[in-house]
N, CA, C and O of each residue as an XYZ file, in Angstrom:
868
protein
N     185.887     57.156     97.530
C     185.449     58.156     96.561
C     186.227     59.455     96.765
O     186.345     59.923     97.898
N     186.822     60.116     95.573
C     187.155     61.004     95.853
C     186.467     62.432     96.437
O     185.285     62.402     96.782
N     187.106     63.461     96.519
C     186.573     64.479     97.378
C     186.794     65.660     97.037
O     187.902     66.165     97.212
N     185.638     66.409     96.411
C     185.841     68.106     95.871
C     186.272     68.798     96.727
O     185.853     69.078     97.850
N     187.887     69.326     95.698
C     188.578     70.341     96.232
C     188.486     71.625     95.812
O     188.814     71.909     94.660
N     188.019     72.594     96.707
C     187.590     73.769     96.532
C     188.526     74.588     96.307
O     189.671     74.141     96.366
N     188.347     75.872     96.018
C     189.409     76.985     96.000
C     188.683     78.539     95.988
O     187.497     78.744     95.730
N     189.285     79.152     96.193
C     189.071     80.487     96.375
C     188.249     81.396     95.240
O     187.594     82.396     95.532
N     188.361     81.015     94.278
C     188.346     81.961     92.877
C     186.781     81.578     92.577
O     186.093     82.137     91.723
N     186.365     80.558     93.408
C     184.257     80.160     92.660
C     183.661     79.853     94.286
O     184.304     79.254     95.148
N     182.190     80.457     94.469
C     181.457     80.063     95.778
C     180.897     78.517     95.201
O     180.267     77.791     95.969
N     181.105     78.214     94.192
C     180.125     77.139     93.912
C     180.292     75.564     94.663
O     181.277     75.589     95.400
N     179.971     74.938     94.668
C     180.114     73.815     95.288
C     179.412     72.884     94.299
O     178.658     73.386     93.465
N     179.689     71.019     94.348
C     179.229     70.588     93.936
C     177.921     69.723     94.063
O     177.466     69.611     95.201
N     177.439     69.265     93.305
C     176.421     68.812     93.929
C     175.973     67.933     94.783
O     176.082     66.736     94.514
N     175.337     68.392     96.069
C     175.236     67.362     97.346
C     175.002     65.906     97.103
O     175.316     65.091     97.970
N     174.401     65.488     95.826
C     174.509     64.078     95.496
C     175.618     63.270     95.535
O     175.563     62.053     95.716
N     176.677     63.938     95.363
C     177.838     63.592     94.953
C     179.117     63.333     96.071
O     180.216     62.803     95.906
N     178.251     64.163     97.717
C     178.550     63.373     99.193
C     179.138     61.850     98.902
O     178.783     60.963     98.125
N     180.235     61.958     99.914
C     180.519     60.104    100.057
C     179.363     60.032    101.516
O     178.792     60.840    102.248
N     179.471     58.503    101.360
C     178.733     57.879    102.706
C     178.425     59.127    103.673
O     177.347     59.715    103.759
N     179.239     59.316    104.161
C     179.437     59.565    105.510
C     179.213     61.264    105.418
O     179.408     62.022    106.368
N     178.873     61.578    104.399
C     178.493     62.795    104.500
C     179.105     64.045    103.622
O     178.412     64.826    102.971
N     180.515     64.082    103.728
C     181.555     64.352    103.245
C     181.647     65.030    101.454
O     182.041     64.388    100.481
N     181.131     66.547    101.456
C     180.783     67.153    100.192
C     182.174     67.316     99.498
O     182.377     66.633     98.495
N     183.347     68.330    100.033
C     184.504     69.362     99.493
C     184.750     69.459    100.988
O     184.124     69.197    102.016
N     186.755     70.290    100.429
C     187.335     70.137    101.690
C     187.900     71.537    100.615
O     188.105     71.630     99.405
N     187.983     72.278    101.514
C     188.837     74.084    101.179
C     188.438     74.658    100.852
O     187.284     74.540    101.264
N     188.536     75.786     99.961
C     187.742     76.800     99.751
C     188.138     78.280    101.070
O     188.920     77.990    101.976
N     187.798     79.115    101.048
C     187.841     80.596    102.280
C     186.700     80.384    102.741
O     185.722     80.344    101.994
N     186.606     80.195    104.150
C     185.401     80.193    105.062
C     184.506     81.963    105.295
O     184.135     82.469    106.353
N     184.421     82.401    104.183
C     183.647     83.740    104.189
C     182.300     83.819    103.907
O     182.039     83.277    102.833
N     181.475     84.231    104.399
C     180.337     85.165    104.699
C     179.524     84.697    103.213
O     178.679     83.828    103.424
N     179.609     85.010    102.155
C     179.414     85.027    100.908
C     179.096     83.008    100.718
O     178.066     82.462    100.324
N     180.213     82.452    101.103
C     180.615     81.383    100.549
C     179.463     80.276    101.615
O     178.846     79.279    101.240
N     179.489     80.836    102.841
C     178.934     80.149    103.608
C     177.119     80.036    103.658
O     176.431     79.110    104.088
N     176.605     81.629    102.915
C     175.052     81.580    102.752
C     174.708     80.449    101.506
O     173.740     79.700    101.370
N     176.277     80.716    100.415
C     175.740     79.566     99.456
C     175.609     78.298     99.879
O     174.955     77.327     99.501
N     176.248     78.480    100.603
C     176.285     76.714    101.793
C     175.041     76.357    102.059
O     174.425     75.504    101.420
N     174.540     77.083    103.158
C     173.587     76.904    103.619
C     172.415     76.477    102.994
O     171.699     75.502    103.220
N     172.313     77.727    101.843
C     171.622     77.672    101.300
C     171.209     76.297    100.378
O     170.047     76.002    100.100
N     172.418     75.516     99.964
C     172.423     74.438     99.461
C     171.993     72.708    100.004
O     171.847     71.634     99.422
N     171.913     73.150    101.317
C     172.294     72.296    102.386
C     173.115     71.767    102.494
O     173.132     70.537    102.446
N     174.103     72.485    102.679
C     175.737     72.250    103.214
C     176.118     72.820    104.271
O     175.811     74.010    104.348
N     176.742     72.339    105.203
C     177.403     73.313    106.124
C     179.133     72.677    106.521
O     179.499     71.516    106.339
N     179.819     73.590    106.981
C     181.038     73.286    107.695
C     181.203     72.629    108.983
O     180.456     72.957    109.904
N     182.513     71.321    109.235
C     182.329     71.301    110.033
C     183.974     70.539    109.883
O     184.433     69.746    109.061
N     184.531     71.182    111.047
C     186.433     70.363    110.623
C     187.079     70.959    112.205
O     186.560     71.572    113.138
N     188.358     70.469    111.961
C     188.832     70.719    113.422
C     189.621     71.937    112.993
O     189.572     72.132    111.779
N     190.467     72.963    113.816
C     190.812     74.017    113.848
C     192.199     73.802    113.159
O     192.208     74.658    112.273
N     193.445     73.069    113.096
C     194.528     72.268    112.454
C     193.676     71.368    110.909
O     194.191     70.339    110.472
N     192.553     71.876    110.352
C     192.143     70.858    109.214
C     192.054     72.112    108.295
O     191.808     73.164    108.884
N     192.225     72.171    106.854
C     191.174     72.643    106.056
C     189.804     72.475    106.312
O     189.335     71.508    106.913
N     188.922     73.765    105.687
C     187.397     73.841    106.097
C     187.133     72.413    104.870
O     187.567     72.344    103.720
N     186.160     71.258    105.730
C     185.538     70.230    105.456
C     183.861     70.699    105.398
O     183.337     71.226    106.379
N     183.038     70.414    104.015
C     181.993     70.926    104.038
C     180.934     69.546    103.552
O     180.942     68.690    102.667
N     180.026     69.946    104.759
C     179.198     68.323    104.085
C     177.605     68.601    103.753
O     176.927     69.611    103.563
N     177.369     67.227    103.780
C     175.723     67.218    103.401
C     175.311     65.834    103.954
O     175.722     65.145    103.021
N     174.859     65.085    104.705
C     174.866     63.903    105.087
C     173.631     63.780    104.528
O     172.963     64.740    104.144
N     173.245     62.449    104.457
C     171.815     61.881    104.027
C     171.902     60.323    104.817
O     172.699     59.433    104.524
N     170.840     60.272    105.903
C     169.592     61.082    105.541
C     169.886     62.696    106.621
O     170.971     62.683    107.202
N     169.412     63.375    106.751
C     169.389     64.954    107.613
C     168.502     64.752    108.977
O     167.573     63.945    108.949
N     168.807     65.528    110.237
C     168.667     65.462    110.983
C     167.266     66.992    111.247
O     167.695     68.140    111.362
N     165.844     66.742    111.296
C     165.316     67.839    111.014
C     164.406     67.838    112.321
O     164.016     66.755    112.756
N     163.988     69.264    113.084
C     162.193     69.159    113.751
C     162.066     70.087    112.642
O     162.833     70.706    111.905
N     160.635     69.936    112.818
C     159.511     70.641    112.525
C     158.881     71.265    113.539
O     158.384     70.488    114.353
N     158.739     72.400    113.755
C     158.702     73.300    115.013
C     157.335     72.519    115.622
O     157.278     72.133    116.789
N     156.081     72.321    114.502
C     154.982     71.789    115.282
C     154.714     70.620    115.806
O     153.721     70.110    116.325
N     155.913     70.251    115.547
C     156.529     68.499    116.530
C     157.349     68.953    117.752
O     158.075     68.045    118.156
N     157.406     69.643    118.176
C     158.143     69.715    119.181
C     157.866     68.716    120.433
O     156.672     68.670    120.729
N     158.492     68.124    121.017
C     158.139     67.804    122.035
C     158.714     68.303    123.396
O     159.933     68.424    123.522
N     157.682     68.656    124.628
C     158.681     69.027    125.903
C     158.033     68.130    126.852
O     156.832     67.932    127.031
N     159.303     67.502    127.566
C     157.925     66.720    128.856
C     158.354     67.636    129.658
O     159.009     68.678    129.693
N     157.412     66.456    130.681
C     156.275     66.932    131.747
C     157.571     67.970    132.578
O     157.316     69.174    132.552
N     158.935     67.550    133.304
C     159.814     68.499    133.640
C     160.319     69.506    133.347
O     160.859     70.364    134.046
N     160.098     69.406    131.879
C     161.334     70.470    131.077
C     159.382     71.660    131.042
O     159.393     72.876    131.233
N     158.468     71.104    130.854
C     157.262     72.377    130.651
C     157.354     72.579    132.482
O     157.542     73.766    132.745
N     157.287     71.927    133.413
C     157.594     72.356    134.446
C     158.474     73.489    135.046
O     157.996     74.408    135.711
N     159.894     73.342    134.740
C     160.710     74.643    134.731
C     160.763     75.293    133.985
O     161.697     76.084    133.858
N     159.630     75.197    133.086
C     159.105     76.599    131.994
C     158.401     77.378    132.673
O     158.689     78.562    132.852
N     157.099     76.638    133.267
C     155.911     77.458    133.733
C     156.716     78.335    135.110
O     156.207     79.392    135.481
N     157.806     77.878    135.711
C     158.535     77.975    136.837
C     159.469     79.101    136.402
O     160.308     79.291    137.283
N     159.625     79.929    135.336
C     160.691     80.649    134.896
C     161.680     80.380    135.400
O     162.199     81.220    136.136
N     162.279     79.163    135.201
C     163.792     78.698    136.079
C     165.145     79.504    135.311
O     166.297     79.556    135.742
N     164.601     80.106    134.038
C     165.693     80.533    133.861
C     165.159     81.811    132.623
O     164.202     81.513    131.908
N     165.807     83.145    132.449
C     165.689     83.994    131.592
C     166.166     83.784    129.988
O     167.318     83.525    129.641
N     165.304     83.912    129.320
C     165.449     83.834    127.923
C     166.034     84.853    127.054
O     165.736     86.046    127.105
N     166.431     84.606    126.678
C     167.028     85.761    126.029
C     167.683     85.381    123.982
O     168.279     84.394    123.550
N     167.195     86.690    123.216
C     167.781     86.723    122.157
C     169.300     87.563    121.567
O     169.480     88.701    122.001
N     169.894     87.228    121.014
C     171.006     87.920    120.409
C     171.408     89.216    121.616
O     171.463     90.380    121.218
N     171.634     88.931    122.868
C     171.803     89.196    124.052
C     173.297     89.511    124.393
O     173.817     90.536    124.834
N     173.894     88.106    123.991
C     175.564     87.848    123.789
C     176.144     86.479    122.799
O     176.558     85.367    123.127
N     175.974     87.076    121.583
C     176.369     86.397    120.612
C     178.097     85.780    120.673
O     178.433     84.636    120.368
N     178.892     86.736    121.083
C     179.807     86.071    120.754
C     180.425     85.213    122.095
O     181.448     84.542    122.226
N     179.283     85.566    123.053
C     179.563     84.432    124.335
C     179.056     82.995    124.186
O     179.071     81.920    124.785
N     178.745     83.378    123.422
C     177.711     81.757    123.215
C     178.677     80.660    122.461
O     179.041     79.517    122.739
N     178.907     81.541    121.400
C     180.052     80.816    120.088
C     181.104     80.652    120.951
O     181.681     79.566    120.897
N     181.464     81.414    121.677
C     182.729     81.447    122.500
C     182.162     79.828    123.632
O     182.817     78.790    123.530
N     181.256     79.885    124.346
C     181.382     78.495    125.366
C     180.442     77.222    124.489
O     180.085     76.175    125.028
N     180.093     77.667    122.746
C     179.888     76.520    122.129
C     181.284     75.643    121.761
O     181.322     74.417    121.869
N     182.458     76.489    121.296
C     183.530     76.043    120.885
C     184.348     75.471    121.867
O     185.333     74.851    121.467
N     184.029     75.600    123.741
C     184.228     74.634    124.663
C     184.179     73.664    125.039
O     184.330     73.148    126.147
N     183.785     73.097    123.372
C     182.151     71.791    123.511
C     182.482     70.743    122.704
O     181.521     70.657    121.939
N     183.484     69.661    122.339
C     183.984     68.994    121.391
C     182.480     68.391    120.387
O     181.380     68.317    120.934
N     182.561     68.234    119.784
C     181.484     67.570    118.485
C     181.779     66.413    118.773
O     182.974     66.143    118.888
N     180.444     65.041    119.045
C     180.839     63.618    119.104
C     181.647     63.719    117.712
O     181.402     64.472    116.769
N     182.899     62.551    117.858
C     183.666     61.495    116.852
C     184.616     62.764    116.422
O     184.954     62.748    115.238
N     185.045     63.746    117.131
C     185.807     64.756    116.589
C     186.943     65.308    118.001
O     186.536     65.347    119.162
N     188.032     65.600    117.693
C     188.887     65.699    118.715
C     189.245     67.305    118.820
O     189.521     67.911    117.784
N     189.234     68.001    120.130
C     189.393     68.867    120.307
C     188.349     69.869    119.663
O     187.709     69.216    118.838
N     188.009     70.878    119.686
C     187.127     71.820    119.252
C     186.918     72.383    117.990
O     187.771     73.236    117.744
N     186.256     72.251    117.271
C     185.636     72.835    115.451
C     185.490     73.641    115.434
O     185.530     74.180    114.328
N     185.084     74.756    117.044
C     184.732     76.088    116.246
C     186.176     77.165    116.506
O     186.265     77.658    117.630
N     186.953     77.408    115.774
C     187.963     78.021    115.518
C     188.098     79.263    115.663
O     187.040     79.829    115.938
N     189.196     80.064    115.567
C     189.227     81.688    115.629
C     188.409     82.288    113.652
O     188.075     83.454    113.442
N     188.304     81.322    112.724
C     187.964     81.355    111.616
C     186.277     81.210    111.912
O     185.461     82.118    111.752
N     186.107     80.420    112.181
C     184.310     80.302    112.336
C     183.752     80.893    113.379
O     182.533     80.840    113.542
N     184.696     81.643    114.365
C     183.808     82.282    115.234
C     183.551     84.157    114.279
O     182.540     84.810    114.022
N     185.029     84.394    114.035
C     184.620     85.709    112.764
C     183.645     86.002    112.408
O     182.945     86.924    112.829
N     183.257     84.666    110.887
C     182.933     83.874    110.067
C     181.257     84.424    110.781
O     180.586     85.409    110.472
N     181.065     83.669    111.497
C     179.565     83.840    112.458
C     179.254     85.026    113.211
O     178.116     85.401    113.495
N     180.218     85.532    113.483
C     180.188     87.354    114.134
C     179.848     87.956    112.887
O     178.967     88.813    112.822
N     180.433     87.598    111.979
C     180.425     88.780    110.678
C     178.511     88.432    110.143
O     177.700     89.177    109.594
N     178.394     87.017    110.614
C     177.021     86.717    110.036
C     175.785     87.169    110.673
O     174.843     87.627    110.026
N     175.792     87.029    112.021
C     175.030     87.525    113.222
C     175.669     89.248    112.951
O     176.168     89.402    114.066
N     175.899     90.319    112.352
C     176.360     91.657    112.057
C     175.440     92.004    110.580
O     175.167     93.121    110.140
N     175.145     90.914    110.109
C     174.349     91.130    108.607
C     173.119     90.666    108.983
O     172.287     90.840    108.092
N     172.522     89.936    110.350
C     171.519     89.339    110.716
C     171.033     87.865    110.426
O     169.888     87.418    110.345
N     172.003     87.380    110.321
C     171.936     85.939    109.578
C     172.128     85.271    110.403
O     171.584     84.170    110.320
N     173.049     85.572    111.718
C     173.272     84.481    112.668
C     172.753     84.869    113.684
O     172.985     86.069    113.832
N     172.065     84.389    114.595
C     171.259     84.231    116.229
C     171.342     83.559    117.070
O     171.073     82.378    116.851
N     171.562     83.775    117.806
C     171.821     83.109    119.339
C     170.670     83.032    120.414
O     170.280     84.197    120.492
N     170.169     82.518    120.996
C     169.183     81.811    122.050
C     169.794     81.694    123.193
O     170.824     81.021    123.163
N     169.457     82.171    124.259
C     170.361     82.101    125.453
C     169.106     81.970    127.022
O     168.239     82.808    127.270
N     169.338     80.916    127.703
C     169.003     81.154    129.413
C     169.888     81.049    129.948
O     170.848     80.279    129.989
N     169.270     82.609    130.801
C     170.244     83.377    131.545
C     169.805     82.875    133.441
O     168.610     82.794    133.722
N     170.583     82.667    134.252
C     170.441     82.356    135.712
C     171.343     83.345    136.623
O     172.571     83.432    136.578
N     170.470     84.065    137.454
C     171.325     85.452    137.992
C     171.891     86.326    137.143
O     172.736     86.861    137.862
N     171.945     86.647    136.450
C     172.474     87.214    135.542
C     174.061     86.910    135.230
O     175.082     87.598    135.219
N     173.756     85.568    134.989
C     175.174     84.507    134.148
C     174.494     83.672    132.859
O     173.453     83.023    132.959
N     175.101     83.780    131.915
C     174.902     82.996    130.882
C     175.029     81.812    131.558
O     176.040     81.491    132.182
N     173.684     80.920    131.419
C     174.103     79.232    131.554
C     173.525     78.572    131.024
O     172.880     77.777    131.709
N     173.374     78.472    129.318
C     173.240     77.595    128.349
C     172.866     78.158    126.717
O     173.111     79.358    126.590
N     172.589     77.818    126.086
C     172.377     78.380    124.972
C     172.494     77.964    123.487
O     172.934     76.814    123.472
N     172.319     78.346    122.437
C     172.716     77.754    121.004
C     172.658     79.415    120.126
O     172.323     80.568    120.398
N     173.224     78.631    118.928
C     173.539     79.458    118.023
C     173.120     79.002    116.402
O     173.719     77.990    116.036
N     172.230     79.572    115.435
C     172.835     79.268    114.160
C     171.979     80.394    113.191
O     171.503     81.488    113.495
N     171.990     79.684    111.957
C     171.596     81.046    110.765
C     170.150     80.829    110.536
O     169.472     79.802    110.558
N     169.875     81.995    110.324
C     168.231     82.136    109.585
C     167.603     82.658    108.345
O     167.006     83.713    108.134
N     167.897     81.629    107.562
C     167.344     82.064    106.089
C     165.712     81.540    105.662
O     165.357     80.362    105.647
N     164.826     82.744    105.321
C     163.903     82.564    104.840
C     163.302     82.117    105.867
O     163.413     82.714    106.938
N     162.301     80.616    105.713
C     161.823     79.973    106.991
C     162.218     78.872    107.190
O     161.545     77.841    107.162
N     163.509     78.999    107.440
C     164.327     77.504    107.758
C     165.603     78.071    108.924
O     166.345     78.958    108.502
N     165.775     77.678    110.006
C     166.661     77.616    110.792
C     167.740     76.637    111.200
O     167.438     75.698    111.936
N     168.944     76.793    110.780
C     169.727     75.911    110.553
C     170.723     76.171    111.984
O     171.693     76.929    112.019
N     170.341     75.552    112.834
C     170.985     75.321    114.152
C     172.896     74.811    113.941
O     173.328     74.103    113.032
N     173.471     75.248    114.735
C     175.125     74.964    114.444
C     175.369     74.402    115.860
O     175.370     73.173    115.804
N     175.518     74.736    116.764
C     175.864     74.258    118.240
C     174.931     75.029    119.664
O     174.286     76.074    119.757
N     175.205     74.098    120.476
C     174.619     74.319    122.036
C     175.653     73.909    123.148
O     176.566     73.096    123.004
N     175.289     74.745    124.486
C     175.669     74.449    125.148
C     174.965     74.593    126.409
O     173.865     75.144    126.375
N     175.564     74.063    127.838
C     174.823     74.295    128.974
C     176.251     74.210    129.901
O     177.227     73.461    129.859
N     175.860     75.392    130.777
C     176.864     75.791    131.998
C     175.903     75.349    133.164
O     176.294     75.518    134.319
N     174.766     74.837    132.945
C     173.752     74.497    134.289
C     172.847     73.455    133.564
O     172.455     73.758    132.437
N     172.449     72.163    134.140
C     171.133     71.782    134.125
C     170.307     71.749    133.107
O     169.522     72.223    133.928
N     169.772     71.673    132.257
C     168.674     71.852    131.290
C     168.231     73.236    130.786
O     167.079     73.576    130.518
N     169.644     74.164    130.684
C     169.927     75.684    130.408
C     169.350     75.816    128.737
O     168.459     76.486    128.216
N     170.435     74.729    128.171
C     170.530     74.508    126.352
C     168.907     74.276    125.898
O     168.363     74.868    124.965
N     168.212     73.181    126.864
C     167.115     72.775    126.499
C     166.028     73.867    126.831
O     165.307     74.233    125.903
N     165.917     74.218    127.632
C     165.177     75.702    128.273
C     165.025     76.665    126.749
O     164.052     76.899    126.032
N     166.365     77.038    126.677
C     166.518     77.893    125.226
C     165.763     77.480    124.223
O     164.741     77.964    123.736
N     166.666     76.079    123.843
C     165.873     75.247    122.664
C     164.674     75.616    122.666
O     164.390     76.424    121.782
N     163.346     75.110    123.789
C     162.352     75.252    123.639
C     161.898     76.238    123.515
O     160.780     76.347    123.010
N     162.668     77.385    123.965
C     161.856     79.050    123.921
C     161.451     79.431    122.133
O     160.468     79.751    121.466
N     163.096     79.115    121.919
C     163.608     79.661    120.502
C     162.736     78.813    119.478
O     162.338     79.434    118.492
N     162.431     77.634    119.574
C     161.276     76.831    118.911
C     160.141     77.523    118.766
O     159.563     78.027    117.804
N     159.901     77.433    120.108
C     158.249     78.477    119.723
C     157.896     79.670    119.210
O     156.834     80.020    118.696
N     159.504     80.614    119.520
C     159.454     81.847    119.104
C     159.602     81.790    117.158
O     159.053     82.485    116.303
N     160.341     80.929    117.071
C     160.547     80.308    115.909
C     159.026     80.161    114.857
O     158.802     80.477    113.689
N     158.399     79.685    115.668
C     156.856     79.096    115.106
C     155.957     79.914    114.981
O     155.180     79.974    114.028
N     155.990     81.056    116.516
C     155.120     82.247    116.405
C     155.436     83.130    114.547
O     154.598     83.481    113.716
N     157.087     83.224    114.500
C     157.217     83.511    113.165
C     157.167     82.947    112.211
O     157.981     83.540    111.503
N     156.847     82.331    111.769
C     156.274     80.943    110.647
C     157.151     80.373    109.976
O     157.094     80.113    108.774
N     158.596     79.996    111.222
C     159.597     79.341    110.470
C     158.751     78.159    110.341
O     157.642     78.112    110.872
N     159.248     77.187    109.640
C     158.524     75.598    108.792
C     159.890     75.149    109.560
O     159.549     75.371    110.722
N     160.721     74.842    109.606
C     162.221     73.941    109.158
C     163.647     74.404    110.183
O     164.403     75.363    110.024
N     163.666     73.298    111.294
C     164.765     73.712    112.059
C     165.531     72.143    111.539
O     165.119     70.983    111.542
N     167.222     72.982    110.986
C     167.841     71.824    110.577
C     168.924     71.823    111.713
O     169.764     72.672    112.013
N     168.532     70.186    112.422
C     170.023     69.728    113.127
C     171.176     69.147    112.725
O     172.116     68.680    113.369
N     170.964     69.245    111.548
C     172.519     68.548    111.107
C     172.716     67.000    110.889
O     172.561     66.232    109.939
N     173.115     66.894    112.155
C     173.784     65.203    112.423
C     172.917     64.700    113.696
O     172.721     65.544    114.571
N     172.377     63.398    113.882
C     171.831     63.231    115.483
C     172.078     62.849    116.437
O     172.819     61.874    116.562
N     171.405     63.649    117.709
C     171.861     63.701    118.788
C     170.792     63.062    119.993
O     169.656     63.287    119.575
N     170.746     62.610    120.842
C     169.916     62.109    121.174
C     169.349     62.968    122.225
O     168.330     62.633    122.830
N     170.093     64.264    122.505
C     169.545     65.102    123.184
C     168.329     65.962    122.354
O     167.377     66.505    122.915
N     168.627     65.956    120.633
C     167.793     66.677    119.694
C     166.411     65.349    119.775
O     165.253     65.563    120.133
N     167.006     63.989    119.318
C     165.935     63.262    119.358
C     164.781     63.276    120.391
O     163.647     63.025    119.984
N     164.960     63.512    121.516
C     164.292     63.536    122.918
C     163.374     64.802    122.626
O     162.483     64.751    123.474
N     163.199     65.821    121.882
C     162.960     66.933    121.731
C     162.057     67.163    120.366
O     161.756     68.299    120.001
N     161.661     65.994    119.657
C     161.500     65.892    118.491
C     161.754     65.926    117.337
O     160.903     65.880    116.448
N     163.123     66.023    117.145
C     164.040     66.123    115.863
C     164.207     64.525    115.215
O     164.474     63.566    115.939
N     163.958     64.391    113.415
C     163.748     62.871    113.192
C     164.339     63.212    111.919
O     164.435     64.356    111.474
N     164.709     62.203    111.389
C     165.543     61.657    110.315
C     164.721     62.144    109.128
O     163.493     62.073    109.175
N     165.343     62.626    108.088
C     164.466     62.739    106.556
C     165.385     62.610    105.301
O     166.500     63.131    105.322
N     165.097     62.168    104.596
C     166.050     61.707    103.355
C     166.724     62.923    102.801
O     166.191     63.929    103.270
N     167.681     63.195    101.991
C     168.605     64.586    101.681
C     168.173     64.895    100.537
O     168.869     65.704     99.923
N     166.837     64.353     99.815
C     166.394     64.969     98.666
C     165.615     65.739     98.866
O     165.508     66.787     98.229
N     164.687     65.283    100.072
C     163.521     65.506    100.851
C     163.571     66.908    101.425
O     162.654     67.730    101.414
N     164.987     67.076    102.013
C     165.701     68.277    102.712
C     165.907     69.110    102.070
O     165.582     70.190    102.562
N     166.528     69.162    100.671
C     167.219     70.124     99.729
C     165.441     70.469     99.004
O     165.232     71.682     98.983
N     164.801     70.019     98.712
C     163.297     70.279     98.665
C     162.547     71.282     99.548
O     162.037     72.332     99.157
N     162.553     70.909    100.513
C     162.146     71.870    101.449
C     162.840     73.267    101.800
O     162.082     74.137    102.229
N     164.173     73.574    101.668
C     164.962     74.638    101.385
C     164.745     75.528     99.972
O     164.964     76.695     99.648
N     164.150     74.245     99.260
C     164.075     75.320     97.747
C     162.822     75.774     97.735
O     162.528     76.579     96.851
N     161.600     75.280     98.907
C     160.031     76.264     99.296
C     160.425     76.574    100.127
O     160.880     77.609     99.641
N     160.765     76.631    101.290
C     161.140     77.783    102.144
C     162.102     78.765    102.643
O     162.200     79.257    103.768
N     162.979     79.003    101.294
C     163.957     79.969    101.019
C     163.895     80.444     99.778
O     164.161     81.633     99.596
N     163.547     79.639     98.732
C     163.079     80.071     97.646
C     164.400     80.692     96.863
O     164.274     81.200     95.749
C-alpha cells in the first residue's frame, strides 16, 4: 500500500484508517511544534531513524494503561515504601531525552531520537507540553521517561534506566501523580513487555482515537 507523502505547506495528515498493517501513516513533512500537537492529537506520533525522513504512524490495535489499572508488585511497592530512589518532575528535561536517545527502539537500528526531535521536544516541554519523570540516586539521574500532555491523556515517548528498576520507580510515581490529576489515558504506543508487566493492554485504534476525542476534546 502506498504511503502519504507529506510536505511542508499543510499540518494535516491523513486519515489514521488509512495506516498500512504495520502501522505506517505518512513519511515527511517538518518535524515542528505546531505539526506535532496535530499529531498527537490525532493519534499519531513520530518515529524514524536519524538518516530517514520523519515516518509518522498510528498502529492498530494501540498500546494503552489506564492509570486505575496500574499494576506494581510486591518488589517494585517494596522499594517504593523504601524511598530507594528520588522522584522527581521536569527536574532535567533535556537529560532525560538526551540518555532516552542512548536507547535503540526494538526492530530499529541505531537511535530515533535525533538532534531534530530532541529540539522538537525542548521546544515542547518550553510551551509545557512535554514532561519528564525522573529517579534520582545520590544525586545522579538513574532512570526516567519522557512524553506530552494534552488534556487528560498522556502520551508517553521513551524511558530509560542507568540503575535497576530506576525507569519503573518513575513510571509508577508519574502514574499516580498522573491519577491524583485526573488524567484517564496513558498512551504507550507499541508493546513492551516491560509496559505489559505494569498494566498496559492492547485496545483497538478506533477505540483509541475515541477516547482522545473525550479526553482532549
Amino acid at each position: 500500500m502506498p504511503v502519504y507523502l507529506l510536505d511542508n505547506t499543510s499540518l494535516m495528515f491523513p486519515p489514521v484508517k488509512t495506516a498500512r498493517k504495520d502501522g505506517l501513516l505518512a513519511v515527511g513533512g517538518e518535524l515542528s511544534v505546531e505539526r506535532l500537537l496535530v499529531a498527537y492529537r490525532n493519534g499519531i506520533f513520530p518515529w524514524y531513524n536519524e538518516d530517514e525522513p520523519p515516518m509518522w504512524w498510528s498502529p492498530d490495535p494501540r498500546f494503552v494503561l489506564y492509570p486505575d489499572e496500574l499494576r506494581v508488585s510486591k518488589s517494585m511497592a517494596q522499594l517504593i515504601r523504601k524511598n530507594v530512589f528520588e522522584f522527581r518532575v521536569n527536574s532535567s528535561f533535556e537529560a532525560v531525552i538526551n540518555y532516552c536517545g542512548e536507547v535503540p527502539r526494538k526492530s530499529m537500528d541505531g537511535t530515533w531520537i535525533s538532534a531534530d526531535i530532541k529540539g522538537a521536544y525542548t521546544q515542547l516541554h518550553g510551551l509545557g507540553f512535554a514532561y519528564s519523570a525522573e529517579a534520582w540516586s545520590e544525586g545522579e539521574l538513574a532512570g526516567g521517561l519522557y512524553g506530552i500532555l494534552m488534556g487528560k491523556v498522556f502520551f508517553g515517548e521513551s524511558m530509560f534506566s542507568r540503575k535497576s528498576n530506576a525507569s519503573k520507580y518513575a513510571f509508577i510515581h508519574w502514574v499516580r501523580l498522573l491519577q491524583e490529576n485526573g488524567i484517564q489515558l496513558i498512551d504507550c504506543q507499541v508493546h513492551t513487555t516491560h509496559l505489559e508487566s505494569l498494566g498496559a493492554k492492547m485496545i483497538g485504534r478506533t477505540q483509541f482515537i475515541e477516547l482522545l476525542n473525550r479526553y482532549i476534546g
